[in-house]
C-alpha positions in Angstrom: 0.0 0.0 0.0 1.5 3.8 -1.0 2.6 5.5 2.1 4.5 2.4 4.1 7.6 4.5 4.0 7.8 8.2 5.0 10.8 10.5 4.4 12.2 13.0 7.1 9.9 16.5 7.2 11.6 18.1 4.4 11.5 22.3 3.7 8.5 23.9 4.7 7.5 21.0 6.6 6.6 19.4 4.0 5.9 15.4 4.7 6.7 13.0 2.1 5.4 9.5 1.1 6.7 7.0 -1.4 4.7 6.7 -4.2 3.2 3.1 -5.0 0.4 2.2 -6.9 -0.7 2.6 -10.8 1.8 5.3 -11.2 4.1 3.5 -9.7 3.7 -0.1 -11.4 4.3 1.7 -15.0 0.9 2.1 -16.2 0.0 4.8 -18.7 -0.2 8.4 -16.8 -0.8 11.4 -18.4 0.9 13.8 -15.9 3.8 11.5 -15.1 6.7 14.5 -13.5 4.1 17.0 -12.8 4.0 18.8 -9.4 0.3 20.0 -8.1 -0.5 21.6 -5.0 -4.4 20.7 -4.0 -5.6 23.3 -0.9 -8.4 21.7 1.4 -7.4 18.3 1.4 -8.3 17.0 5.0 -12.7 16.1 4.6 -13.3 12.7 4.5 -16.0 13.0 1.7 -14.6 16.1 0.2 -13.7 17.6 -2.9 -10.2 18.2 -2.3 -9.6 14.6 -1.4 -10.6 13.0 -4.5 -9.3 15.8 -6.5 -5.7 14.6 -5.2 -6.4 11.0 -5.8 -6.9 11.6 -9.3 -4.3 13.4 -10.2 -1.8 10.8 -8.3 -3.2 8.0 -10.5 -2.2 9.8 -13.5 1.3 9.9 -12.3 1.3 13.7 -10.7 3.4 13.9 -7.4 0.6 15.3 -5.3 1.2 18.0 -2.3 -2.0 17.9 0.0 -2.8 20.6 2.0 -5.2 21.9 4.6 -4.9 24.8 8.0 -3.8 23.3 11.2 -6.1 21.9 13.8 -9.0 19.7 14.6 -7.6 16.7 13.2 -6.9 17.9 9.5 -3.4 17.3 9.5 -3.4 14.1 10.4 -6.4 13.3 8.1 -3.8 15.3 5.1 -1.0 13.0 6.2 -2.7 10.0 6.1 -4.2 11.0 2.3 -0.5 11.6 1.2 0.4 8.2 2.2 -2.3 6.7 0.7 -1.4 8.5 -3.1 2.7 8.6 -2.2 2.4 12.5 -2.3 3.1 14.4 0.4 1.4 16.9 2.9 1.5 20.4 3.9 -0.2 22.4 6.5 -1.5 25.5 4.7 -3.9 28.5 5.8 -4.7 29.9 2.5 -5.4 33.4 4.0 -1.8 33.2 5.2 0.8 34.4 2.6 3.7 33.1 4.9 2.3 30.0 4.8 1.8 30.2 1.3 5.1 31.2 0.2 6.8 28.8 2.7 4.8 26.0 0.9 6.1 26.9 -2.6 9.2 26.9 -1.6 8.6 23.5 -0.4 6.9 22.4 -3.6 10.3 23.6 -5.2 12.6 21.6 -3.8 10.1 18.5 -6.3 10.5 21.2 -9.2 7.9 23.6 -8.4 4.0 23.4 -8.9 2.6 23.0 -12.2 -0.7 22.4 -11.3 -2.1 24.5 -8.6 -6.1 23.4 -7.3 -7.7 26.5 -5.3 -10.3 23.8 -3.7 -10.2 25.3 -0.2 -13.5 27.3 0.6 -16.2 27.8 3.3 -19.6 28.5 3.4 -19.9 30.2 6.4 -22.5 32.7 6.8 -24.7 30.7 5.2 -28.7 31.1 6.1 -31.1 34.4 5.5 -29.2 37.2 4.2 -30.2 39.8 7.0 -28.9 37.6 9.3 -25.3 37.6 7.6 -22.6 39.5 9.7 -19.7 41.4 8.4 -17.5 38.7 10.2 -19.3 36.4 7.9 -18.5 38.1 4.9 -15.1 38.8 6.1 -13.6 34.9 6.3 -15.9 33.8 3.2 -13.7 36.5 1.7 -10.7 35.6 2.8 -10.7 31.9 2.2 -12.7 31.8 -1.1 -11.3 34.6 -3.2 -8.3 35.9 -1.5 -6.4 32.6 -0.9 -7.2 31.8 -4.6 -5.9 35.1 -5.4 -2.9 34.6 -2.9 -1.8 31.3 -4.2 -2.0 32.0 -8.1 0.6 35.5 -7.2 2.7 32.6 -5.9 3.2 29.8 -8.5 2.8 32.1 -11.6 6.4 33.3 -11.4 7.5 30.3 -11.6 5.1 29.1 -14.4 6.3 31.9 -16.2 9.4 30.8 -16.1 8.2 26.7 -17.3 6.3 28.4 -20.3 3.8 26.3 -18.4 1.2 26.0 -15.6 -2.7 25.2 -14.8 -4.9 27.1 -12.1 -7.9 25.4 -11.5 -10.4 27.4 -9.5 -13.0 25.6 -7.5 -15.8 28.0 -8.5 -19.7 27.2 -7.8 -23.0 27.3 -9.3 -23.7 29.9 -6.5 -20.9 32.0 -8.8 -22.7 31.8 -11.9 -25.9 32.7 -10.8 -27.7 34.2 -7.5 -28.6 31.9 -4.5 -30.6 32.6 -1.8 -29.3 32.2 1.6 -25.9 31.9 0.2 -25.4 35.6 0.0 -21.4 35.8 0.9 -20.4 31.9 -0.6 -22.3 33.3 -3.8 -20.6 36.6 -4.2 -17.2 35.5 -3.6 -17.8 32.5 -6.2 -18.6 35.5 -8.5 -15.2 37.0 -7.9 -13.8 33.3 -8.5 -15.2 33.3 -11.7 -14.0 37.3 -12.6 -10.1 36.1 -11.1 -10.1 33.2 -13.1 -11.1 34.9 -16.7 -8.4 37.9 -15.2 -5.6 35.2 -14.6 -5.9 33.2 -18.0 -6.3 36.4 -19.9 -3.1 38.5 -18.7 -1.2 35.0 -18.7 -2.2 33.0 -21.2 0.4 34.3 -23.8 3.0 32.8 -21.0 1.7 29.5 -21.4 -0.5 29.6 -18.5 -4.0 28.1 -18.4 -6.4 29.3 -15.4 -10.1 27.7 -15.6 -12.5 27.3 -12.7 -15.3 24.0 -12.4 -18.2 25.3 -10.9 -19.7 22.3 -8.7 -23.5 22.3 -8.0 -24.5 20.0 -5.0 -22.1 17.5 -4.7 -22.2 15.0 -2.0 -19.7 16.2 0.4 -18.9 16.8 4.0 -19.5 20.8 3.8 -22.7 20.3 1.6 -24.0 17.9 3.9 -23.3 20.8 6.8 -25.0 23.5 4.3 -27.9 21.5 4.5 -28.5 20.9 8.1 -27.5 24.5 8.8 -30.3 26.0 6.1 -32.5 23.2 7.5 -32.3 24.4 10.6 -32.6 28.4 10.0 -35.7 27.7 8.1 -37.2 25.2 10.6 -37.8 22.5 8.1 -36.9 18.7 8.3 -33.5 17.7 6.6 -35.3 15.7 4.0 -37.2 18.2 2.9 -35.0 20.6 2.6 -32.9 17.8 0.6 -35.7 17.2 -1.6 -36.6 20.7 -2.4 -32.8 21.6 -3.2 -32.5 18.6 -5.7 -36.0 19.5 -6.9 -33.9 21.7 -9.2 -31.4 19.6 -10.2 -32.0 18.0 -13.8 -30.8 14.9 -12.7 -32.8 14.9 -9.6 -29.3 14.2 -7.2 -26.2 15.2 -5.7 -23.4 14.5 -7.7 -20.2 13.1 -6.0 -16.7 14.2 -5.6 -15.4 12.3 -7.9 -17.7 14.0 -10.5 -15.6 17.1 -9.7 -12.2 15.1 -9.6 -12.8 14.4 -13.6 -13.5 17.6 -14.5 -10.6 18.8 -12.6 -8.3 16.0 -14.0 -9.2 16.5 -17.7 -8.6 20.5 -17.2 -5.2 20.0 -15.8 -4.2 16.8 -18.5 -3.5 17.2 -22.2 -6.8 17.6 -22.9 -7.6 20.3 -21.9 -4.3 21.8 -23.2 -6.5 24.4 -25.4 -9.3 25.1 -23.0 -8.5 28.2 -20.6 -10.7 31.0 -19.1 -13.7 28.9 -18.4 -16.2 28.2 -16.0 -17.3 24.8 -16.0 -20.4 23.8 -14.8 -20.3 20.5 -13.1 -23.9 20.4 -11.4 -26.5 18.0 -12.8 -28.4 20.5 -15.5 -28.8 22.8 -12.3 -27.1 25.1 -14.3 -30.1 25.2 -16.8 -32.5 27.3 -14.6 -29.9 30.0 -14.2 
């Protein structure tokens, strides 16, 4: 199994994990000597987690990430064993951190694919009961780390002629949603960062796309749903139902779902794609 053997903490703290598996056995990979860096790495049933997966089983060495505490290190140490990557600890609002972890990332050859997947929904619920805090750390963590953490791999894109940002967007970015005022208008600015960074560095080689997940079975929508549940006083199963009402496909998609898209955006195929926002969300999408 990947991860029996673990290297000393390297620079920046970084923790690294032999690789074993498909990559490992020779199999076909399409991003065999690539370096990504995937932020928000430590839910069980999250995004981030299967994102890294992916990309490992195409042959990308895989630093996982996630902010300190409450068990997420441990949870991001025990993924990089599991894909032979390694792991990080990484507040994205941090730029400390964030340089700190490039320079770890260097010492492999430097990131060449970068997945902004860490986000929050808090504040979530009726929009006059929002508070400026609210707005303040759904700021922080969904559009300024993004922001943060492109400044500090682009450089040395530039210099590779070469690079992929993938922005985890939302369906809340494409369109409005009720009681998801701040998570919604950040997502916006996602999708506005992501159009800004392929456009100015596009002619440097640099692709920059977002996927734009609708309601995906993870840990955080599971939470969304209990908390709106719970500010509108109606069971959990009917506040299930109604949201996936509006789904074309009449479920929740799962992580993996999102890993794909995220996979084929970062791979060869997607080599002439850049500046998008994909919608990954069931036909949701349709009634925007």
């Amino acid at each position: 199994m990947a991860g029996d053997a673990r290297e000393p903490v390297g620079p920046g703290g970084l923790a690294v994990f032999h690789r074993s598996g498909r990559a490992a056995r020779g199999a076909p990979v399409t991003l065999n000597g690539k370096v990504a860096l995937v932020t928000g790495c430590s839910a069980p049933k999250g995004i981030g987690r299967a994102c890294a997966a992916a990309l490992a089983a195409e042959g990308a060495f895989v630093i996982v990430s996630d902010r300190p505490g409450e068990g997420r290190m441990e949870a991001v140490e025990a993924l990089a064993g599991e894909i032979g990557g390694a792991a990080l600890a990484l507040d994205v609002t941090d730029a400390e951190q964030i340089a700190q972890a490039v320079a770890a990332a260097g010492a492999h050859g430097g990131v060449d694919i970068l997945v902004n997947n860490a986000g929050t929904v808090q504040g979530a619920g009726p929009f006059l009961s929002g508070t400026a805090q609210d707005w303040e750390v759904s700021f922080r963590v969904n559009l300024l780390g993004p922001m943060l953490l492109a400044q500090a791999v682009i450089p040395g894109m530039i210099e590779k002629s070469a690079g992929r940002i993938i922005n985890m967007g939302s369906i809340g970015g494409l369109g409005g949603r009720a009681s998801f005022g701040a998570y919604s208008a950040m997502k916006h600015g996602v999708t506005g960062l992501t159009k800004t960074i392929a456009a100015e560095f596009g002619p440097m080689g640099i692709r920059c796309n977002a996927v734009c997940p609708g309601y995906i079975a993870t840990d955080m929508h599971e939470a969304s749903n209990i908390r709106l549940a719970e500010a509108e006083g109606v069971p959990l199963d009917a506040m299930k139902r109604r949201r996936y009402e509006a789904v074309a496909l009449r479920a929740a998609g799962r992580p993996e779902d999102i890993a794909a898209a995220v996979l084929y955006l970062a791979g060869p195929q997607g080599d002439y794609v850049s500046g998008i926002n994909l919608p990954v969300a069931g036909g949701i999408q349709l009634g925007l």
